[in-house]
NULUMKOL-260135 format. One record per residue (C-alpha): residue in one letter; x, y negated, z negated. Coordinates in pm, whole numbers, padded with zeros to 5 digits, always signed. Each point is the difference from the previous one (the first is absolute). Last residue first. Layout:
AXYZ;...
//
This chain:
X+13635-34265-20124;X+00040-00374-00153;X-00128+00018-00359;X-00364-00151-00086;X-00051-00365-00115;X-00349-00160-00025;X-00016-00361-00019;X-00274-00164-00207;X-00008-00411+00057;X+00009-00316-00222;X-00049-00361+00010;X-00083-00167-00329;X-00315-00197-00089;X-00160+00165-00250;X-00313+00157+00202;X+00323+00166+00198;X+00113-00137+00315;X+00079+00264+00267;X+00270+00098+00235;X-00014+00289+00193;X+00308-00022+00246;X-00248-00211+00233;X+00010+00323+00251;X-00067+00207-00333;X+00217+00216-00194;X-00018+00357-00078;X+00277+00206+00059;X+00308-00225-00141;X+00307+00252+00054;X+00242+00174-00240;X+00301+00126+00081;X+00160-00365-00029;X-00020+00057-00408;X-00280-00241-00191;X+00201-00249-00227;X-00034+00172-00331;X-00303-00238-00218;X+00129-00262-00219;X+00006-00103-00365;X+00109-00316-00141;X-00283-00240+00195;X-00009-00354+00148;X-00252+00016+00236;X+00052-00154+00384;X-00360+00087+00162;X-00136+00179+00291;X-00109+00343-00200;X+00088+00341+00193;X-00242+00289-00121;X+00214+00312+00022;X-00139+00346+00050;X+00313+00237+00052;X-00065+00317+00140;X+00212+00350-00014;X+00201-00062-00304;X+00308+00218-00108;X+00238-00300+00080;X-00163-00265-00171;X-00049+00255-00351;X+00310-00160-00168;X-00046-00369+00148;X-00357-00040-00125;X+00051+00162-00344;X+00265-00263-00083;X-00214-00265+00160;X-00328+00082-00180;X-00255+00102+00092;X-00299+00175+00129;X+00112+00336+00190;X-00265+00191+00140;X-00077+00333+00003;X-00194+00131+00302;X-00154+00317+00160;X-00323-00107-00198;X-00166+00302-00152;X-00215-00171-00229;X+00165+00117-00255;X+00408-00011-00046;X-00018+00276-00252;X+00099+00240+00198;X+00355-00138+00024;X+00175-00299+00268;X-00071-00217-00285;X+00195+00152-00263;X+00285+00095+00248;X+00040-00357+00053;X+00037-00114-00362;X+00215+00287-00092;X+00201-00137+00294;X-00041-00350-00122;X+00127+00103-00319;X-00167-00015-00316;X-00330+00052+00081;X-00314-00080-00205;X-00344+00043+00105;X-00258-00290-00033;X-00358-00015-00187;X+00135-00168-00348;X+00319-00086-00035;X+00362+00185-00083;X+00332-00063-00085;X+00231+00244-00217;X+00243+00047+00248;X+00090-00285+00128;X+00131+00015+00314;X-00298-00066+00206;X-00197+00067+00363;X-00393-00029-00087;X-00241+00202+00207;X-00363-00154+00030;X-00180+00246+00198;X-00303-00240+00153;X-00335-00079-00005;X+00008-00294-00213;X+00371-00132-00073;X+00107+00070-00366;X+00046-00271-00078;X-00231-00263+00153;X-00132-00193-00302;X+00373-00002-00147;X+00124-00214+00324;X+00212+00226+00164;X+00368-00127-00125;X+00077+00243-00236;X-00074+00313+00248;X+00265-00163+00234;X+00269-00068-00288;X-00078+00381-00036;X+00054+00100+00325;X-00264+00096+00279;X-00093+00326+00182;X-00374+00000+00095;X-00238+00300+00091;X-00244-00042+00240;X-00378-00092+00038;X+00080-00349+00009;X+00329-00070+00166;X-00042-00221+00307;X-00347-00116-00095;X+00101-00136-00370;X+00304-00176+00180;X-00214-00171+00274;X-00241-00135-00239;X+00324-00099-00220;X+00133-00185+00326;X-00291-00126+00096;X-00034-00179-00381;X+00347-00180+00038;X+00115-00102-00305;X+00389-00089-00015;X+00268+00022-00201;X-00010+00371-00047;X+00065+00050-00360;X+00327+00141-00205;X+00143-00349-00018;X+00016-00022+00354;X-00132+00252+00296;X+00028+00158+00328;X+00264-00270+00157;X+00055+00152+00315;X+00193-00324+00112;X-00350-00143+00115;X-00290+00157-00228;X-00056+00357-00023;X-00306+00240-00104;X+00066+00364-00036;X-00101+00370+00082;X+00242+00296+00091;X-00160+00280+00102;X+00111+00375-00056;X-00157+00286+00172;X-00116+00282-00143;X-00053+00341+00189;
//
């Protein structure tokens, strides 16, 4: 059975992103990203896809699925969908690979807050710092509970300076 996963970085206010970037460069947290989802198939949206840095794209060992309206788009080693259902059903298929009972879901806010309420785990890294940004993560629904934080509430300096800590969210039985 799949299960969906929702996987993002956030800075106070839930700001996610600005100017179709994340405004921020934590190394941990992209260490921390690649180990979350690698060997899995990824849902993200175009404006998602467009803002991977072209070196990464599409990401190593995973199924790249790109959500878009356009009909006609395409690039080189991903999957197009052009719903998020389509999308979903895509990588819940045979094809998935490795046989890794999850699909997660990359970015970005629209495709965050229409999938938040089919998810089973949210992996959230939490970054101690006032961004500005355009584009914001769903505030995380009280159903959902923090399962994995430490007595000090896990916070960490990254090599670059800024605080940050991975919080694990799974829904309240």
């Amino acid at each position: 059975m799949t299960r969906i996963g929702l996987v993002w970085a956030e800075a106070e206010g839930h700001v996610i992103g600005r100017d179709g970037v994340m405004p921020w460069h934590i190394p941990e947290d992209l260490a921390h990203f690649k180990a979350v989802t690698l060997g899995s198939a990824v849902v993200m949206g175009r404006k998602t896809w467009d803002s991977l840095p072209e070196r990464f794209r599409p990401l190593d060992g995973r199924r790249n699925i790109v959500v878009t309206r356009q009909r006609d788009w395409a690039a080189d080693g991903i999957e197009v969908a052009h719903s998020l259902e389509d999308a979903l059903e895509l990588a819940g298929g045979p094809a998935q690979g490795a046989g890794s009972p999850w699909v997660w879901v990359i970015g970005g806010a629209e495709i965050f807050a229409a999938v938040l309420d089919r998810a089973d785990r949210l992996e959230v890294t939490e970054i101690r710092a006032s961004i500005a940004g355009d584009t914001f993560a769903p505030a995380i629904p009280s159903n959902w509970r923090a399962v994995n934080r430490d007595p000090d509430d896990g916070w960490r300096t990254s090599r670059t300076g800024t605080d940050y800590r991975f919080v694990r969210y799974e829904r309240s039985a």
